[in-house]
PLY file of the C-alpha trace (Angstrom):
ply
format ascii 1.0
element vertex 360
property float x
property float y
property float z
element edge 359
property int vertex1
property int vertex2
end_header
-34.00 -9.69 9.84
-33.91 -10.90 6.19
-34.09 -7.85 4.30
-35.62 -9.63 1.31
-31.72 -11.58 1.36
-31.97 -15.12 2.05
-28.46 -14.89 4.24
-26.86 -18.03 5.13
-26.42 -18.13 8.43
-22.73 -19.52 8.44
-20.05 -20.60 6.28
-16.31 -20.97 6.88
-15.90 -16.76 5.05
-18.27 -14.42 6.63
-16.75 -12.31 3.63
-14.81 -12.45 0.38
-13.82 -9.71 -2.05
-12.40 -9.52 -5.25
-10.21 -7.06 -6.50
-7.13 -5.17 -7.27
-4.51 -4.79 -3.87
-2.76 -0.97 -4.51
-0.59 0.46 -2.31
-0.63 4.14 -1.49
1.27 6.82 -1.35
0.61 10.13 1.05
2.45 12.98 1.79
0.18 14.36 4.25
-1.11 17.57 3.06
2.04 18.72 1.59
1.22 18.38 -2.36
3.40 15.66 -4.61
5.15 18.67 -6.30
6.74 19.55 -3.06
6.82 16.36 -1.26
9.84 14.95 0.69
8.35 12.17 2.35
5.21 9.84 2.34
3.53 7.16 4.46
2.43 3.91 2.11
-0.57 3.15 2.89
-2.33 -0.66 1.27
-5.39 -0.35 0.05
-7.62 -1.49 -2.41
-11.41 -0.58 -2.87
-12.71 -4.09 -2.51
-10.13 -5.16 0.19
-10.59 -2.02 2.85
-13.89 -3.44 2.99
-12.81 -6.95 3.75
-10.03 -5.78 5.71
-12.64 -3.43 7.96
-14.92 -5.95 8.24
-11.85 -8.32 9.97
-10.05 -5.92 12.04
-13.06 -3.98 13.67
-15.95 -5.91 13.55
-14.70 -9.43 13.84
-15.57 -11.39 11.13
-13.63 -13.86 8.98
-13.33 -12.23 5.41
-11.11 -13.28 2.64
-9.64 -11.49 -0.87
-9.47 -12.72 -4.36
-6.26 -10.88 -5.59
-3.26 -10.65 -7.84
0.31 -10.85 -5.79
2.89 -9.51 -8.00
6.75 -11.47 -6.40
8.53 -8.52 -5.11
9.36 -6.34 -2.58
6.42 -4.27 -2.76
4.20 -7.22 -2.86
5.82 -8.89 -0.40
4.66 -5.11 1.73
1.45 -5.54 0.65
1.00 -9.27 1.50
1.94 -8.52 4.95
-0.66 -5.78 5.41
-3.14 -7.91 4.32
-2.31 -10.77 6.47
-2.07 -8.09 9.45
-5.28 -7.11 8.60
-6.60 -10.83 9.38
-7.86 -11.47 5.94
-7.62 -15.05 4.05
-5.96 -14.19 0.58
-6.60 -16.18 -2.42
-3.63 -15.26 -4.60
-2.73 -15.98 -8.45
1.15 -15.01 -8.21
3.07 -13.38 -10.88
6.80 -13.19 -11.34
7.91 -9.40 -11.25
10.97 -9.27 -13.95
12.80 -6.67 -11.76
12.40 -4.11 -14.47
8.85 -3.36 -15.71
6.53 -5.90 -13.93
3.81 -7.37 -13.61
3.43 -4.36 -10.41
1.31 -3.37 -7.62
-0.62 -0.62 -8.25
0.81 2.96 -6.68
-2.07 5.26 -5.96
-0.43 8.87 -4.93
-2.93 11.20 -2.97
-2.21 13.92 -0.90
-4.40 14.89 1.78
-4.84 18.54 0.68
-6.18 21.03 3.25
-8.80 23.97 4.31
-9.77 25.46 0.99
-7.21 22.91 -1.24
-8.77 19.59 -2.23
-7.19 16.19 -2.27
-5.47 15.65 -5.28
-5.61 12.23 -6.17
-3.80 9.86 -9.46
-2.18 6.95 -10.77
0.36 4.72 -11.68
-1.49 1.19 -13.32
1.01 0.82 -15.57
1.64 -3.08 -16.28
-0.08 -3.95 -13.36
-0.67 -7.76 -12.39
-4.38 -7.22 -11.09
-5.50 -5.92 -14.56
-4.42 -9.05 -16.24
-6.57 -11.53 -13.65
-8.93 -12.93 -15.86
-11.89 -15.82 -15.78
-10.38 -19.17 -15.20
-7.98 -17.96 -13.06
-9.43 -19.05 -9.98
-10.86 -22.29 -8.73
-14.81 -21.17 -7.50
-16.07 -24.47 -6.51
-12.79 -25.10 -4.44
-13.07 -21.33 -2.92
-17.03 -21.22 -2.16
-16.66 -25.49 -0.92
-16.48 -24.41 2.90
-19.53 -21.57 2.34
-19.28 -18.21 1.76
-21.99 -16.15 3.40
-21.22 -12.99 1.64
-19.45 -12.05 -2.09
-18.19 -8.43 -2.90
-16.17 -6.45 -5.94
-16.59 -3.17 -7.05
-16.41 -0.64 -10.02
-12.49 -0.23 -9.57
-11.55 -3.63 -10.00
-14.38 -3.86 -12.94
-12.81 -1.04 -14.97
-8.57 -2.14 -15.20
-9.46 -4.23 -18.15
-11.57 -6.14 -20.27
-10.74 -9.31 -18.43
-11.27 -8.20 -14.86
-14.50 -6.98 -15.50
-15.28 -10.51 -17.02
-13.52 -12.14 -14.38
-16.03 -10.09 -11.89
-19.17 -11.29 -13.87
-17.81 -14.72 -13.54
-17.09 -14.61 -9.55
-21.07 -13.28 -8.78
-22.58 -16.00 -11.42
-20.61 -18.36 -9.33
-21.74 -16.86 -6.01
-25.11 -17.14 -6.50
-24.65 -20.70 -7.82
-23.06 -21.44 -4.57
-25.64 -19.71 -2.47
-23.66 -16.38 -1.41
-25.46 -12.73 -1.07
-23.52 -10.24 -3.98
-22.94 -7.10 -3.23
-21.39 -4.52 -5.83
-19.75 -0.83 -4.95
-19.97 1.08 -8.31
-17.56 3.56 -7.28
-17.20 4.75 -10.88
-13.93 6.78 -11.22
-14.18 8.30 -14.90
-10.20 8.41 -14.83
-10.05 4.38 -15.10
-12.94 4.23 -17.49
-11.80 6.87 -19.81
-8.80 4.79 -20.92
-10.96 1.57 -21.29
-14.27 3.43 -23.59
-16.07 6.02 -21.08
-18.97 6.23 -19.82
-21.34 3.89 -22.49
-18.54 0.82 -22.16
-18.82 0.67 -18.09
-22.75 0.97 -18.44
-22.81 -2.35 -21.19
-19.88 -4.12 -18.41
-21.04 -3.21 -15.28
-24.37 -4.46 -16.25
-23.20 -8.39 -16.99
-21.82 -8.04 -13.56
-24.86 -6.60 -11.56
-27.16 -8.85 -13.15
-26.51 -11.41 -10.19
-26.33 -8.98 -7.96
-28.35 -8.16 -4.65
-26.99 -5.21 -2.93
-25.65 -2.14 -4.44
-23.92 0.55 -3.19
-23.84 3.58 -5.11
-24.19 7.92 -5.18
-26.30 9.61 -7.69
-23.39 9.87 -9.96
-22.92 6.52 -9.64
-25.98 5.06 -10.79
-26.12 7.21 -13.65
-22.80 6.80 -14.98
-22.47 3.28 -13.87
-25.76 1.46 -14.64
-27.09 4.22 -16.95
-30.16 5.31 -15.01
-30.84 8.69 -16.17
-30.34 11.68 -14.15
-33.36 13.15 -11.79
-35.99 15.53 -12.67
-35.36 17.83 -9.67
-31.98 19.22 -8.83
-31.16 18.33 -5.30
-31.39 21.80 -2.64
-28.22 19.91 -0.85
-25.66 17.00 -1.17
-27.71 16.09 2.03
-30.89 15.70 0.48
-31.89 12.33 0.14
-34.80 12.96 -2.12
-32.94 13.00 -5.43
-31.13 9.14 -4.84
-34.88 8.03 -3.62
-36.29 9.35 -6.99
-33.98 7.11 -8.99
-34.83 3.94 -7.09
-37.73 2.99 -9.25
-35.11 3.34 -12.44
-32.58 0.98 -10.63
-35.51 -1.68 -10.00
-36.58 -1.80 -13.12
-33.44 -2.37 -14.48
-32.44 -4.60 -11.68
-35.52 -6.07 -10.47
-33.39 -8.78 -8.01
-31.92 -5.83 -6.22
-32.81 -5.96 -2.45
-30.80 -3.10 -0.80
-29.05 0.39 -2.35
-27.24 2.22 -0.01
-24.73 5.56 -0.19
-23.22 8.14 1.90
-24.07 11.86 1.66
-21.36 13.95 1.74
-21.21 17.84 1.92
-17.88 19.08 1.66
-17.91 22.68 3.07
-13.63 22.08 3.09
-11.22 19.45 2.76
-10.98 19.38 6.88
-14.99 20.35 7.38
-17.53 17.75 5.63
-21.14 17.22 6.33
-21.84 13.59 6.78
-24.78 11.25 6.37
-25.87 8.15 4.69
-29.37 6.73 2.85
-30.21 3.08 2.09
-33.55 1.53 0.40
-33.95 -1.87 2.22
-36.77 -4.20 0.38
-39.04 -1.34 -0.35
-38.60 1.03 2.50
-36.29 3.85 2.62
-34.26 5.25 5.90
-32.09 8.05 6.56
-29.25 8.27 8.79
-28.60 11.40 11.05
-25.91 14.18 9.88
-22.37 14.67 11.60
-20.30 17.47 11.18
-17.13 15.63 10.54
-13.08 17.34 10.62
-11.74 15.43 8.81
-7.88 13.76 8.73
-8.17 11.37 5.70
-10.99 11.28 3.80
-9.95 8.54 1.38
-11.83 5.00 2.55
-14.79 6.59 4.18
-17.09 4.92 1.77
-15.70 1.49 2.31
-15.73 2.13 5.73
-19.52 3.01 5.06
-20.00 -0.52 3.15
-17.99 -2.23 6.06
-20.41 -1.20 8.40
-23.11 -1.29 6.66
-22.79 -5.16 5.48
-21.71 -5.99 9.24
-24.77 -4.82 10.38
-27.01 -6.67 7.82
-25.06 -9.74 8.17
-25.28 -9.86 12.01
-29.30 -9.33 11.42
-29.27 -5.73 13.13
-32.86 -3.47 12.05
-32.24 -1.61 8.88
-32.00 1.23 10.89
-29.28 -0.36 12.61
-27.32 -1.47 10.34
-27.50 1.99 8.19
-26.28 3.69 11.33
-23.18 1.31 11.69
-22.35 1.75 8.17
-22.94 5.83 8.53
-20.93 5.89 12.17
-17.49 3.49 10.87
-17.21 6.03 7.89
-17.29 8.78 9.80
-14.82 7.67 12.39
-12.29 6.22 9.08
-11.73 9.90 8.58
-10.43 10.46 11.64
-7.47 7.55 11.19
-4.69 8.18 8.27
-5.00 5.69 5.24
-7.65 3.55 3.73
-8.62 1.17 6.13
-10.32 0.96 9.81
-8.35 1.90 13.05
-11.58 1.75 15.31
-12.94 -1.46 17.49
-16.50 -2.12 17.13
-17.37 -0.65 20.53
-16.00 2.94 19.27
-18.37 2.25 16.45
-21.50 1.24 18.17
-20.82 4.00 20.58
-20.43 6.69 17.47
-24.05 5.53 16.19
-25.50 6.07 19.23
-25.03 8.98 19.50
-21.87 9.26 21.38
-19.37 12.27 21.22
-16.14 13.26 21.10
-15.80 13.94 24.98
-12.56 12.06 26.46
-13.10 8.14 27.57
-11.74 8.09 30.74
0 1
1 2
2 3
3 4
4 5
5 6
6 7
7 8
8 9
9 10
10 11
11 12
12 13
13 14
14 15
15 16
16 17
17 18
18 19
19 20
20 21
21 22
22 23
23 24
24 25
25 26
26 27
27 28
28 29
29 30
30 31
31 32
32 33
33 34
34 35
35 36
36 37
37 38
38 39
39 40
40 41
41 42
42 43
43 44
44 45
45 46
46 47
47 48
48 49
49 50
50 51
51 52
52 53
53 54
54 55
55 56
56 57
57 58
58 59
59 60
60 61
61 62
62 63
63 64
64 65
65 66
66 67
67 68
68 69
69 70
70 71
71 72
72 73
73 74
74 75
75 76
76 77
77 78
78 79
79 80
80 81
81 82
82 83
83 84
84 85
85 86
86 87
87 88
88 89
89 90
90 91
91 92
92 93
93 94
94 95
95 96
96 97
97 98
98 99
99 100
100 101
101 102
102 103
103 104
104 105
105 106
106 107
107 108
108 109
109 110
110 111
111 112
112 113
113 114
114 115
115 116
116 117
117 118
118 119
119 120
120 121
121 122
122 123
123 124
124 125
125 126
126 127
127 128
128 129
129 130
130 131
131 132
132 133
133 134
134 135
135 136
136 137
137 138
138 139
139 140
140 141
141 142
142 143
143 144
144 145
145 146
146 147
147 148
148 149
149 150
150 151
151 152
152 153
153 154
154 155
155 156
156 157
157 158
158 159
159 160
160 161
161 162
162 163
163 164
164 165
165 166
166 167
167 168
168 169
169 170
170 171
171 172
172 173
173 174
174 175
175 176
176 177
177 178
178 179
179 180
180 181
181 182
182 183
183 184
184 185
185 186
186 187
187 188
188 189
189 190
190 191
191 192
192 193
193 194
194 195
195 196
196 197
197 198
198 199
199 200
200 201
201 202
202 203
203 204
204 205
205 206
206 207
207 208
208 209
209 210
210 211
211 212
212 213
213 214
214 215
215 216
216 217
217 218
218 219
219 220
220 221
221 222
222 223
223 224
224 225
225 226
226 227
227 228
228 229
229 230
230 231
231 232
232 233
233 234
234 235
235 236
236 237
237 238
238 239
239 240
240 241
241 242
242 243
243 244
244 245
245 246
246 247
247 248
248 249
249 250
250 251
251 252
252 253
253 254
254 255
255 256
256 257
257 258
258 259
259 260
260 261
261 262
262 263
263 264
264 265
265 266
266 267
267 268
268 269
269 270
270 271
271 272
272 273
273 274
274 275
275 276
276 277
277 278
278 279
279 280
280 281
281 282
282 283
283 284
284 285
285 286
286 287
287 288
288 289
289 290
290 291
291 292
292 293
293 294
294 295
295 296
296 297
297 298
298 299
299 300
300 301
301 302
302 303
303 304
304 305
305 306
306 307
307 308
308 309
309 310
310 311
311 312
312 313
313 314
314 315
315 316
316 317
317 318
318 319
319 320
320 321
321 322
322 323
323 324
324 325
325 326
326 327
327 328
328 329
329 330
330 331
331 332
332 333
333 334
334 335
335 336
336 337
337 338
338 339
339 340
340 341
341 342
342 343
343 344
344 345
345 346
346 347
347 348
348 349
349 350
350 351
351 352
352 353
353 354
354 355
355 356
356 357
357 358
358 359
């Protein structure tokens, strides 16, 4: 299957992100106020997606990262190298006071009726000061990379990340790589750096070179600046209202290939409604819905993307691959943290149409 994506077939990185490495810290569903205790979790928009891509389904995936030199870094480094991905680090020397850091990300898990209450602690960190230059592209894409990724989070810590990020997909696509770009817009990061009109003008030198987005209605709108639809959607399941912007996004992004998002209904934090939509060259498809309870919902839309991008990379059908991406998310919020616990068998099983029952 091509998808309208002229895929390479090989290349010594399946894979390669770019973007900030956080680590995270969760008290379970006792709230920060009251907490005594917390797993770390490491994490990272753009990594979980590598990282899911190497630990469940097998392939050979690399990140593009700051590596602040301290203990927490040195954490993180191990996670990622447990993980299985190749990192491609620019160091910085942490002056045991104030930095450069890793990113802490502090999210409980809420519960029943009490959301997830999620913020952060960026201050001084090393990521947000990566900037173009700082890595060596030809030397990084020499061995062939089949497949390039970042995402709104990295593309809104600072003026220079967001450049470096343009930089990486012009590159990419120089070199022959399919781009991919998760908007994830998170108004808390953009507020600081100029709202919603700044991430439309930045987000737009990136996506130019881009050929598969991943993105919610919200999303699109706040990120690319496709206005909102005409018709008010009946459910968060209906896929009618992110098919009605579609045209919008092609026009603006006329080299775009595939969109793709999850549908989430959230009737608690532990009881969501789950489903996912993609537009594939011109056609649209619709996964089925799960009635998810839910441990951890934080990663479920990498884990979405993670699928998702195995399947088209491994030439699956679109309806396929949808249903990969649609069945890892769903199972990531049964594991606690970001990133997969799951083998692709559990997966494949999940999307079709396997249950819950014991497997004896």
């Amino acid at each position: 299957m091509s998808y309208g994506l002229n895929i390479p077939k090989d290349g010594a990185l399946d894979f390669l992100s770019l973007g900030a490495l956080i680590h995270r810290l969760d008290p379970g569903i006792v709230p920060f106020r009251k907490a005594a205790t917390c797993q770390i979790h490491v994490s990272g928009g753009e990594f979980n997606v590598a990282a899911n891509l190497s630990d469940c389904f097998g392939l050979k995936t690399g990140i593009v990262s700051a590596m602040a030199d301290y203990p927490v870094g040195d954490l993180i480094a191990e996670r990622v190298r447990a993980m299985g991905v190749k990192p491609f680090y620019k160091h910085f020397k942490h002056n045991g006071v104030n930095g450069p850091n890793m990113a802490t990300v502090y999210s409980d898990r809420g519960f029943g009726v009490r959301a997830p209450v999620v913020f952060y602690n960026r201050a001084n960190e090393a990521a947000a000061q990566l900037k173009p230059g700082d890595f060596d592209w030809k030397a990084i894409f020499a061995g062939g990379v089949r497949w390039v990724h970042c995402g709104g989070l990295f593309a809104a810590l600072s003026a220079t990340t967001a450049a470096l990020a343009a930089e990486m997909m012009k590159e990419a696509k120089a070199a022959g790589a399919i781009t991919s770009f998760d908007l994830n817009y998170r108004a808390k990061l953009w507020n600081i750096l100029g709202g919603e009109d700044h991430a439309v003008e930045t987000i737009g030198r990136i996506v130019e070179n881009v050929d598969v987005l991943v993105g919610n209605e919200e999303d699109l709108q706040k990120g690319l600046g496709i206005p909102g639809p005409e018709v008010a959607a009946k459910s968060k399941l209906d896929p009618s209202v992110f098919f009605g912007m579609i045209d919008q996004v092609v026009k603006k992004l006329p080299q775009a290939k595939v969109v793709a998002t999850t549908l989430r209904e959230v009737h608690s934090t532990s009881r969501h409604s789950w489903s996912a939509v993609a537009w594939i060259d011109g056609k649209t498809y619709t996964a089925p819905t799960a009635e998810l309870d839910v441990l951890d919902r934080v990663g479920g839309g990498d884990g979405f993307a993670a699928g998702f991008i195995y399947g088209l990379l491994t030439g699956e059908t679109p309806e396929e691959a949808l249903k990969l991406g649609w069945a890892h998310g769903a199972l990531l919020t049964t594991f606690p943290g970001d990133t997969t616990m799951s083998s692709v068998e559990q997966v494949r099983a999940f999307a079709e149409g396997g249950s819950a029952r014991i497997q004896r």
